[in-house]
C-alpha positions as CSV (number, residue, x, y, z in Angstrom):
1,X,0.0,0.0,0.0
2,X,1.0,3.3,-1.4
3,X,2.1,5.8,1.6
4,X,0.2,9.1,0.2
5,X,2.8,12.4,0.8
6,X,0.7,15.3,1.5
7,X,2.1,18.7,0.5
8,X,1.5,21.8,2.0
9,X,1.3,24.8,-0.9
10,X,3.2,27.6,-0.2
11,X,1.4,31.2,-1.6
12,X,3.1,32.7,-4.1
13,X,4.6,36.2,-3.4
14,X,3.2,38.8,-5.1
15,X,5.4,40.6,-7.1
16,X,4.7,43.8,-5.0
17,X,6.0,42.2,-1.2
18,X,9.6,42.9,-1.9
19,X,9.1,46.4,-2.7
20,X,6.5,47.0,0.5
21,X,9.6,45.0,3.1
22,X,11.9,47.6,1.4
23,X,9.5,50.6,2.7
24,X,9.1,49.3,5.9
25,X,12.6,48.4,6.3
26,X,13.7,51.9,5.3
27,X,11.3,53.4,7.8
28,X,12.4,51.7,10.5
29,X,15.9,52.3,9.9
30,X,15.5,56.5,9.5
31,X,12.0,57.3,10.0
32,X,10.6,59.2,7.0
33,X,14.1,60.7,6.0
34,X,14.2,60.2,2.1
35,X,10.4,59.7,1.3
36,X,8.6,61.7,-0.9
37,X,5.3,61.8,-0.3
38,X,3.7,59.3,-2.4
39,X,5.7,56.8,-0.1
40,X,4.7,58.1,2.7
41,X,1.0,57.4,1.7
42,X,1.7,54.1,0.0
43,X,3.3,53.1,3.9
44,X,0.1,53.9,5.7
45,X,-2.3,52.1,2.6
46,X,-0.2,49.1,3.2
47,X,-1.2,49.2,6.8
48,X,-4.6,47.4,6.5
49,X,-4.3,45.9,2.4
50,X,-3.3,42.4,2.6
51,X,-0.8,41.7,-0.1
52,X,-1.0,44.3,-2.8
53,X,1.0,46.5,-4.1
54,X,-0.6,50.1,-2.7
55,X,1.7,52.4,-4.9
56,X,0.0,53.2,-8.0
57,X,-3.2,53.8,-5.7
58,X,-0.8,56.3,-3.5
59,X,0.1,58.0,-6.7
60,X,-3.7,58.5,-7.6
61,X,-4.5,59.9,-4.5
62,X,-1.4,62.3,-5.0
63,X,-2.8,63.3,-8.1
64,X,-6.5,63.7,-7.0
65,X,-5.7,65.8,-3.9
66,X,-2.9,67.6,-5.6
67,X,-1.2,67.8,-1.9
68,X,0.0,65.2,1.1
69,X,-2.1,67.5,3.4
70,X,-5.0,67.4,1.3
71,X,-5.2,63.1,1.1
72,X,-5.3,63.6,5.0
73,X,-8.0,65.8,4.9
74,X,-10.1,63.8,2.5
75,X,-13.1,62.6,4.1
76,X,-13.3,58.4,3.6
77,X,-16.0,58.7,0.8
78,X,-13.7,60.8,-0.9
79,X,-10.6,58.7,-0.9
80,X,-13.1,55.6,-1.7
81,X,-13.3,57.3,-4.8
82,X,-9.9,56.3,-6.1
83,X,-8.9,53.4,-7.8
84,X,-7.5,50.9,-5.1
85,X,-8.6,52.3,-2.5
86,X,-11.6,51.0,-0.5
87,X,-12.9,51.4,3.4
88,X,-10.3,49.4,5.0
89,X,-7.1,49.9,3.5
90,X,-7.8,54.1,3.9
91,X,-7.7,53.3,7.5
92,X,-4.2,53.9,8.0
93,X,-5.2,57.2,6.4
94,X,-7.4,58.2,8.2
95,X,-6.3,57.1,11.6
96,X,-2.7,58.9,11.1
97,X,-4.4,62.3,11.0
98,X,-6.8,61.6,14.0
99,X,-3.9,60.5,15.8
100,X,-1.6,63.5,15.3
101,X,-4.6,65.5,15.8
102,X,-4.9,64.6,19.4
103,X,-1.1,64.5,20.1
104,X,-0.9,68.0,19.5
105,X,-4.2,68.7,21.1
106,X,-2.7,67.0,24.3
107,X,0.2,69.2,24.2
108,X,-1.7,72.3,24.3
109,X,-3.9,70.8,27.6
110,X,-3.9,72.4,30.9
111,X,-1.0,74.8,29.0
112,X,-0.7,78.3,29.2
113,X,-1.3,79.5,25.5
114,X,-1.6,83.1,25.7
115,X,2.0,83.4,27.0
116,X,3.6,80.3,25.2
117,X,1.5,80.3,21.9
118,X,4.0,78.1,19.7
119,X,2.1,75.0,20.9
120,X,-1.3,76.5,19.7
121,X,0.1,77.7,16.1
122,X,0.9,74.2,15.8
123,X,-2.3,72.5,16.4
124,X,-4.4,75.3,14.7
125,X,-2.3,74.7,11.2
126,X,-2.5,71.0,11.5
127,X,-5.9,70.6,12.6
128,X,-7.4,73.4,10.3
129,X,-4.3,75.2,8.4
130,X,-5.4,72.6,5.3
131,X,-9.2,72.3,5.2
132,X,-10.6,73.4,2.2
133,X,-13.9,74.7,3.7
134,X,-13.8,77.5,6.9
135,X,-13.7,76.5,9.9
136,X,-14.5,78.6,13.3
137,X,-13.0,77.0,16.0
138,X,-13.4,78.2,20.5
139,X,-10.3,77.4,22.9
140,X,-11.3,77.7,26.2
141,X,-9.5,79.0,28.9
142,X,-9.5,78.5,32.6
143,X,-8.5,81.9,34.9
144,X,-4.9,80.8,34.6
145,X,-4.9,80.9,30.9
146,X,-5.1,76.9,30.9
147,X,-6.6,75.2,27.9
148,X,-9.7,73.7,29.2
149,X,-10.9,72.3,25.5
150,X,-11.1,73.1,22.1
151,X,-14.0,72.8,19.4
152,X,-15.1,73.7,15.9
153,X,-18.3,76.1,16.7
154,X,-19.4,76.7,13.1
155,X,-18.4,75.5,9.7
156,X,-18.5,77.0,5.9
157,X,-18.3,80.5,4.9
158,X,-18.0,83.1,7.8
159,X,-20.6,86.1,7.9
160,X,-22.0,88.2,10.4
161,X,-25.4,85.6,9.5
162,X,-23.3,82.1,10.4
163,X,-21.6,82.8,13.6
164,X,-23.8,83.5,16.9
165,X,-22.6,85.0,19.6
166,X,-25.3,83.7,21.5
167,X,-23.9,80.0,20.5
168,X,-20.4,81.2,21.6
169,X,-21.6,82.6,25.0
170,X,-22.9,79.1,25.7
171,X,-20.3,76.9,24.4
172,X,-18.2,79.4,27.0
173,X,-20.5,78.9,29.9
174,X,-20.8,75.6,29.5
175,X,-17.0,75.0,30.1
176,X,-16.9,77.4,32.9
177,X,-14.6,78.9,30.7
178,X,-12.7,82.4,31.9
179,X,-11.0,83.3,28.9
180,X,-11.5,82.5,25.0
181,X,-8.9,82.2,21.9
182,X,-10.8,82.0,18.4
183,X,-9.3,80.8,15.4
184,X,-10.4,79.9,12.1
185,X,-9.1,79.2,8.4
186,X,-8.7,80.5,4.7
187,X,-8.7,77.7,2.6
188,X,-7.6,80.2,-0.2
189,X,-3.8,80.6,2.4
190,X,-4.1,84.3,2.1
191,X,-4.7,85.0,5.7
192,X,-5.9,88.9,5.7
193,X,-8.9,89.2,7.8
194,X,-11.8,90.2,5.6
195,X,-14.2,93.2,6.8
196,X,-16.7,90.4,7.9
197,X,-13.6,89.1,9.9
198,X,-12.9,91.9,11.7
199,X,-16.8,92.5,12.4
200,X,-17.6,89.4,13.9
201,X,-14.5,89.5,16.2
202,X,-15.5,92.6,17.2
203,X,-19.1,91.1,18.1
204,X,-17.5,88.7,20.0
205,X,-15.5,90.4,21.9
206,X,-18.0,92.5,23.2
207,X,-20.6,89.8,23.7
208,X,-18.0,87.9,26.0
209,X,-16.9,91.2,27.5
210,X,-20.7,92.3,28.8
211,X,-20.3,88.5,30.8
212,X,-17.0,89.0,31.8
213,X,-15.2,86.3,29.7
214,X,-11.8,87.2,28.1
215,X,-11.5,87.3,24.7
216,X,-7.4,86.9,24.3
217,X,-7.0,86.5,20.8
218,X,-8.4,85.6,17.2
219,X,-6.0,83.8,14.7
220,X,-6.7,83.2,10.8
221,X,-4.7,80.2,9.9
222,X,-3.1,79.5,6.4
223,X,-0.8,78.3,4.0
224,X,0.7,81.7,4.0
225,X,1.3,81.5,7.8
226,X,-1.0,82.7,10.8
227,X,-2.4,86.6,11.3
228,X,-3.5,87.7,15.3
229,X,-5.5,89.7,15.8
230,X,-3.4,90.8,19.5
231,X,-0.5,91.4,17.4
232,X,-2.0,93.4,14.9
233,X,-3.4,95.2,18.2
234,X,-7.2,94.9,17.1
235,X,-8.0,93.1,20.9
236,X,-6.5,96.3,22.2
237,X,-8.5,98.4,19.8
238,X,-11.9,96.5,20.9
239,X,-11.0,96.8,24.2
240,X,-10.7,100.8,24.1
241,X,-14.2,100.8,21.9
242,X,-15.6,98.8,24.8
243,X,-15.0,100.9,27.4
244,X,-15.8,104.5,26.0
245,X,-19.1,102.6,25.3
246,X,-19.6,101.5,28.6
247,X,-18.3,104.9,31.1
């Protein structure tokens, strides 16, 4: 009787494995040193896609988002929409920009912003810098000029009609808040404050100022860099308005 040899198969490689080893093995030796941004993207896409090769669909994201920042603003519908891509393997997308989001949100925390703002420039451009639609965001403060929290109050165009100081006033209250920095973004990177801009600040200020909440400081994030508001001395200028209104 005939002794039957059983075999176990082997998968074959696919022709993209060596290529993906050679990415991860160049990461792990000197981080992202060297990789131009396509790479970059292909390294997360391989994250969650189960022998494929995730280049060409790193490319097409490149090329449909025109920037790196852009692919990790897309929304997941939107990155579904290129070839190769699908639900799962845009997880690795998706979760990198959550994740550095609330890194830098951590280090701005129970931190005084108003005297050390460099921590606060960093989260506002990475959290908002890049989005192509406008964002209003509130940081609240505690009496020490902590961060308490931070949240996006109103989204879309920004008019004297779409933000509420009443809304604002709440949002405040609600976090017992004793101070407030407002930022939000042009998606266009020039970051002038329109006459809107200066108007609704203005509102703002004054609604906050009749309850006795702070109002330290308004920044308008870009690609072109960040404009303030205190700098620019407008705070101080809504201040002095303020009180020759109010002897």
């Amino acid at each position: 009787m005939k002794r039957r040899i059983l075999t176990r198969q082997i998968p074959p490689i696919h022709r993209g494995e060596g290529h993906r080893k050679r990415l991860k093995d160049r990461f792990l030796k000197n981080g992202l040193t060297g990789f131009h941004d396509y790479e970059v993207i292909e390294l997360l896409l391989t994250l969650n896609t189960p022998r494929r090769d995730c280049k060409q669909s790193a490319k097409l994201l490149l090329k449909r988002f025109k920037t790196f920042q852009a692919v990790l603003e897309a929304g997941r519908e939107s990155l579904c929409e290129v070839d190769g891509v699908g639900p799962e393997n845009s997880l690795g997308i998706r979760l990198i920009k959550e994740v550095s989001d609330r890194y830098l949100e951590s280090k701005i925390l129970a931190k005084d912003v108003v005297q050390n703002p460099r921590d606060l420039r960093e989260y506002l451009n990475q959290t908002i810098g890049h989005k192509t639609r406008e964002v209003f965001v509130g940081i609240f403060l505690d009496a020490k000029n902590r961060v308490l929290t931070s949240s996006i109050l109103f989204s879309g165009t920004l008019t004297t009609s779409s933000v509420y100081p009443r809304e604002v006033l709440i949002s405040a209250l609600q976090h017992n808040a004793a101070a407030v920095i407002f930022a939000h973004n042009h998606p266009s990177g020039d970051v002038e404050p329109s006459a809107s801009d200066i108007q609704i600040t203005r509102h703002l200020f004054f609604a906050l100022k009749y309850v006795g909440i702070v109002l330290h400081e308004h920044m308008i994030v870009g690609n072109e860099g960040v404009y303030s508001f205190a700098a620019q001395g407008l705070i101080s200028k809504f201040n002095t308005e303020f009180e020759q209104t109010n002897e």
